[in-house]
C-alpha positions, -999 to +999 in steps of 0.1 A: -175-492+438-179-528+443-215-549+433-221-586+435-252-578+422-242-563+387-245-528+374-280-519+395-265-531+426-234-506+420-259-476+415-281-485+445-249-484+469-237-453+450-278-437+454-279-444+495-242-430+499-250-394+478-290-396+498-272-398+529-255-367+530-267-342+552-271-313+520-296-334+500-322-321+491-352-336+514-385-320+501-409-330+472-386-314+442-409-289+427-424-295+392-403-267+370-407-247+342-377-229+325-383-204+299-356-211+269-375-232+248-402-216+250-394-177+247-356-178+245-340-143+241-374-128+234-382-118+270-412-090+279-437-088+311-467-097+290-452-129+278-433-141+307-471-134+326-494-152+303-465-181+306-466-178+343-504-181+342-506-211+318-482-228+343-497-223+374-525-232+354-512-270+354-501-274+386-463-261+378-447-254+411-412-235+395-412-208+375-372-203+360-364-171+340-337-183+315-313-163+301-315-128+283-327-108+312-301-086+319-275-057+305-277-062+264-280-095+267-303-101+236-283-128+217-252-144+230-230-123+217-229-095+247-237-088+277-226-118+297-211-107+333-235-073+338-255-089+366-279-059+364-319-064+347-319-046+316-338-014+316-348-019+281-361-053+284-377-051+321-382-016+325-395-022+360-372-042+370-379-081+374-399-074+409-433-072+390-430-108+374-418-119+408-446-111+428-470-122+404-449-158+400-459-160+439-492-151+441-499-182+418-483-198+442-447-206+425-412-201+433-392-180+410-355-192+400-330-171+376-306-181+352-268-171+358-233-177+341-209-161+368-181-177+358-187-162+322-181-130+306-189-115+269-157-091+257-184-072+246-198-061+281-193-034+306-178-057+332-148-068+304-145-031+297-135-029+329-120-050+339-101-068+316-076-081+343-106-106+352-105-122+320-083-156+326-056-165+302-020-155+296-012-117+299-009-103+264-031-128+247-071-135+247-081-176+247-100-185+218-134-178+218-164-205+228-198-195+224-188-157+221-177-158+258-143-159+277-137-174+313-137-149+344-110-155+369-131-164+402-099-166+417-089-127+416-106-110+443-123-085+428-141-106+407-154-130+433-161-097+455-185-085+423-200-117+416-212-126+454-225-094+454-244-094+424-258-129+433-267-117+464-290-086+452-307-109+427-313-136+455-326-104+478-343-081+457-364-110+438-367-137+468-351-162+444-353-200+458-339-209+428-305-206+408-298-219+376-260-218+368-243-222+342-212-227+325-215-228+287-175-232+276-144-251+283-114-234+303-090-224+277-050-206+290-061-214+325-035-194+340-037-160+359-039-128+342-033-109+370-024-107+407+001-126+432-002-159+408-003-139+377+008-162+348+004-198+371-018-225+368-054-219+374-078-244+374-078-259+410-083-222+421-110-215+398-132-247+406-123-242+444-134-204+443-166-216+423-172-239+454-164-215+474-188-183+462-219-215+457-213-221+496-218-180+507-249-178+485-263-208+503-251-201+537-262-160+532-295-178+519-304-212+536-329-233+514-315-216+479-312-243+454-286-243+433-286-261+396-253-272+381-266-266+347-229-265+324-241-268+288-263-298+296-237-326+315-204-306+310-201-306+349-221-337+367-200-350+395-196-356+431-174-324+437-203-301+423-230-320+440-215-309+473-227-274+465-253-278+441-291-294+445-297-306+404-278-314+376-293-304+337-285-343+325-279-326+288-296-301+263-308-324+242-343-326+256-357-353+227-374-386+245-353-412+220-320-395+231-328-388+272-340-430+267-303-435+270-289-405+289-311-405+320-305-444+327-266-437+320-264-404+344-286-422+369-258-450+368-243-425+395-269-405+403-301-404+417-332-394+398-342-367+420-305-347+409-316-351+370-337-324+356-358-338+333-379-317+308-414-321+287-403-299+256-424-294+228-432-321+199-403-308+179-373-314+195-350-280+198-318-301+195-329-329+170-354-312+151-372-349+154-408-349+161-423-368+188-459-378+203-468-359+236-473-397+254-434-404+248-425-369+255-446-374+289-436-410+299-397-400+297-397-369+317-411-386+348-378-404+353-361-373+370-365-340+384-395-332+367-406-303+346-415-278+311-388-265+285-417-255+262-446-225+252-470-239+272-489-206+258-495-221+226-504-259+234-543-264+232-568-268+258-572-306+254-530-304+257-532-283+291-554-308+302-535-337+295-505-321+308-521-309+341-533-349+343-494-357+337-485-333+370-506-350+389-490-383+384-457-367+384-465-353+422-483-387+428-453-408+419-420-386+428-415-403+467-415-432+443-390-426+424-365-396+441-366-427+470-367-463+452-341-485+437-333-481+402-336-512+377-326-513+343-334-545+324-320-563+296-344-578+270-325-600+244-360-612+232-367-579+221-338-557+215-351-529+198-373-517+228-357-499+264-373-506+299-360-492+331-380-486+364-378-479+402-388-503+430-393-490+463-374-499+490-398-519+511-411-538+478-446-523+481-443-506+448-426-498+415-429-482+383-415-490+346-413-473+312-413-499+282-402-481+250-400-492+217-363-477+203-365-491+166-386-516+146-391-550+157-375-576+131-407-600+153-443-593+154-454-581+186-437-566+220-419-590+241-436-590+280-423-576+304-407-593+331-396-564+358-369-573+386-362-565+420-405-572+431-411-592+462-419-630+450-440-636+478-465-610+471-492-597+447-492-567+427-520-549+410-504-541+375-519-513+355-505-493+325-511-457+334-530-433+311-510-410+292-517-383+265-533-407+238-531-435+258-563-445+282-543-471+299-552-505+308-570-524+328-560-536+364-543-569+363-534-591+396-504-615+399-477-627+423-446-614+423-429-647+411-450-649+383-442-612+374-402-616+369-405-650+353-438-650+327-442-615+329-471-592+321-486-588+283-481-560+267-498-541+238-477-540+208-457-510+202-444-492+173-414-468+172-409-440+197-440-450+215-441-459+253-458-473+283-461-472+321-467-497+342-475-490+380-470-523+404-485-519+438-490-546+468-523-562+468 
């Protein structure tokens, strides 16, 4: 890729080439909650409903069952490859929470792993052929899990099935997939190329069993979740709708990884999370208005017990969706701007513009203490110099905003708008809109 008009200019040809192909995804993407952080392996009907509820509640549009739904899947160690919901956990089935996700007016998706497989699990039982890696020798062991070989036909045959049922039997719109190890001995255990190389075979039969689901299933979404970034590229993105940026859900570290991933990709591919004040990752702590301002650059959504936030919280979040909805043809269409600030370089500032000018939006966050007093302005790019802009900082949790402020473009990306000073981990947004 080729830019006479630096790094931005490389990621805005990159951004029109992958929103010009005829897969992308076209609607509003729905505001998401996934259930890990907030109930991990502790799954039940009651708590998955009152979760359901307190979502809806706020204007979630996505409800995602994470993993620990099926076979004896109740830690990582087992389980992994029995695509059937566990009796024990779900002794209805998963239909119940399905219908009820629906009738408050939310999609359900379901997280998967079919490329994975626990030793300790009926499917490895048997079928150990399916288990990739030299004949008379197991891989090392990742996560408690081994790689299943996509490539035999049996396998595929089981796993297209078992997708299918879970698509059909649940009305999934939704697939969260995953891939939680690296490929270790990727050779053949069995079959015709038992014992030969295996990789290209295994990524093309991936490809391949994404494509049936989503031909059997037109408008099922499929996320290329892989660990959090494992697998985030142009070949995946063929077959896939989202990309999980990383794991690490903390504001100070998705600062830096959502600008860097959206270097190739645009924001509407990048889930990005609100997860609760302690980071599950970091263990850092962090106020709900930095939590809030960093998850709007992305596909936007909840890792987090919304169950147990407060009511003044479910308010402020519900306020939050509402902007997010407001603001997403904003920025899953604009041009992405990232800009430097050598007068101040302990804060971060990136935004989107839209592509007729008329409007933009940028986060201002302060990354580390200021060896000055005070926040440098800020002086966005990419604005129309010809033309006013109403400037206001948007209201956040703990944050009222600011009043409305009116000034010409020019003036804008030279002098720059004031700004209040900030302290670490704290951030604004500023909204520009024609006059």
């Amino acid at each position: 890729m080729y830019s006479d008009q630096g790094l931005d200019g490389a990621s805005a040809r990159l951004h029109a080439m992958i929103r010009g192909r005829p897969g992308h995804p076209r609607r509003a993407r729905p505001l998401t909650l996934n259930t890990w952080e907030a109930v991990y392996f502790q799954h039940s009907y009651p708590r998955l409903i009152e979760l359901a509820d307190t979502a809806a509640e706020i204007g979630v549009e996505r409800f995602v069952v994470d993993d620990g739904w099926f076979g004896s899947r109740r830690d990582d160690k087992s389980g992994l490859g029995d695509w059937y919901v566990s009796p024990a956990v779900w002794p209805d089935g998963l239909e119940p929470i399905a219908a009820h996700v629906r009738a408050r007016g939310m999609e359900l998706g379901l997280w998967v792993e079919p490329e994975m497989v626990n030793l300790d699990s009926e499917l490895a039982r048997a079928h150990p052929d399916w288990v990739m890696g030299s004949a008379g020798r197991i891989p090392p062991e990742q996560r408690h899990q081994q790689v299943l070989d996509l490539a035999n036909p049996g396998a595929f045959a089981y796993l297209l099935d078992r997708m299918s049922s879970l698509v059909d039997q649940l009305q999934l719109a939704y697939l969260k997939w995953d891939h939680n190890r690296d490929l270790a001995d990727p050779v053949h255990r069995s079959g015709p190329r038992a014992g030969r190389p295996a990789v290209r075979d295994q990524t093309l039969a991936t490809y391949r069993l994404m494509d049936e689901l989503r031909q059997r299933y037109p408008g099922l979404e499929i996320e290329s979740c892989s660990s959090g970034g494992s697998r985030v590229d142009l070949g995946v993105l063929a077959h896939t709708d989202r990309v999980w940026a990383s794991d690490s859900i903390d504001p100070a570290e998705r600062l830096r990884i959502v600008p860097g991933w959206a270097t190739l990709l645009p924001l509407e591919l990048i889930g990005a999370h609100v997860a609760s004040e302690r980071s599950h990752t970091t263990g850092r702590r962090h106020d709900l208005s930095l939590r809030l301002a960093v998850a709007l650059f992305g596909h936007a959504g909840f890792e987090w017990d919304l169950v147990a936030t407060s009511a003044q919280e479910r308010a402020q979040l519900a306020a939050w969706v509402r902007l997010a909805k407001s603001l997403r043809g904003l920025l899953h269409s604009g041009e992405l701007v990232r800009l430097e600030r050598p007068a101040d370089p302990g804060t971060a500032c990136f935004g989107v513009v839209a592509a007729d000018r008329s409007q933009a939006i940028f986060l201002l966050a302060r990354t580390q203490t200021s060896p000055q007093y005070g926040t440098d302005a800020l002086r966005p790019e990419g604005l129309d110099p010809g033309v006013r802009y109403v400037v206001r900082r948007l209201a956040l949790a703990g944050d009222e905003g600011g009043p409305a402020t009116t000034l010409a473009g020019s003036v804008l990306m030279s002098a720059g708008v004031a700004v209040p000073d900030l302290r670490p981990d704290q951030a604004h947004l500023y909204h520009f809109s024609r006059y």
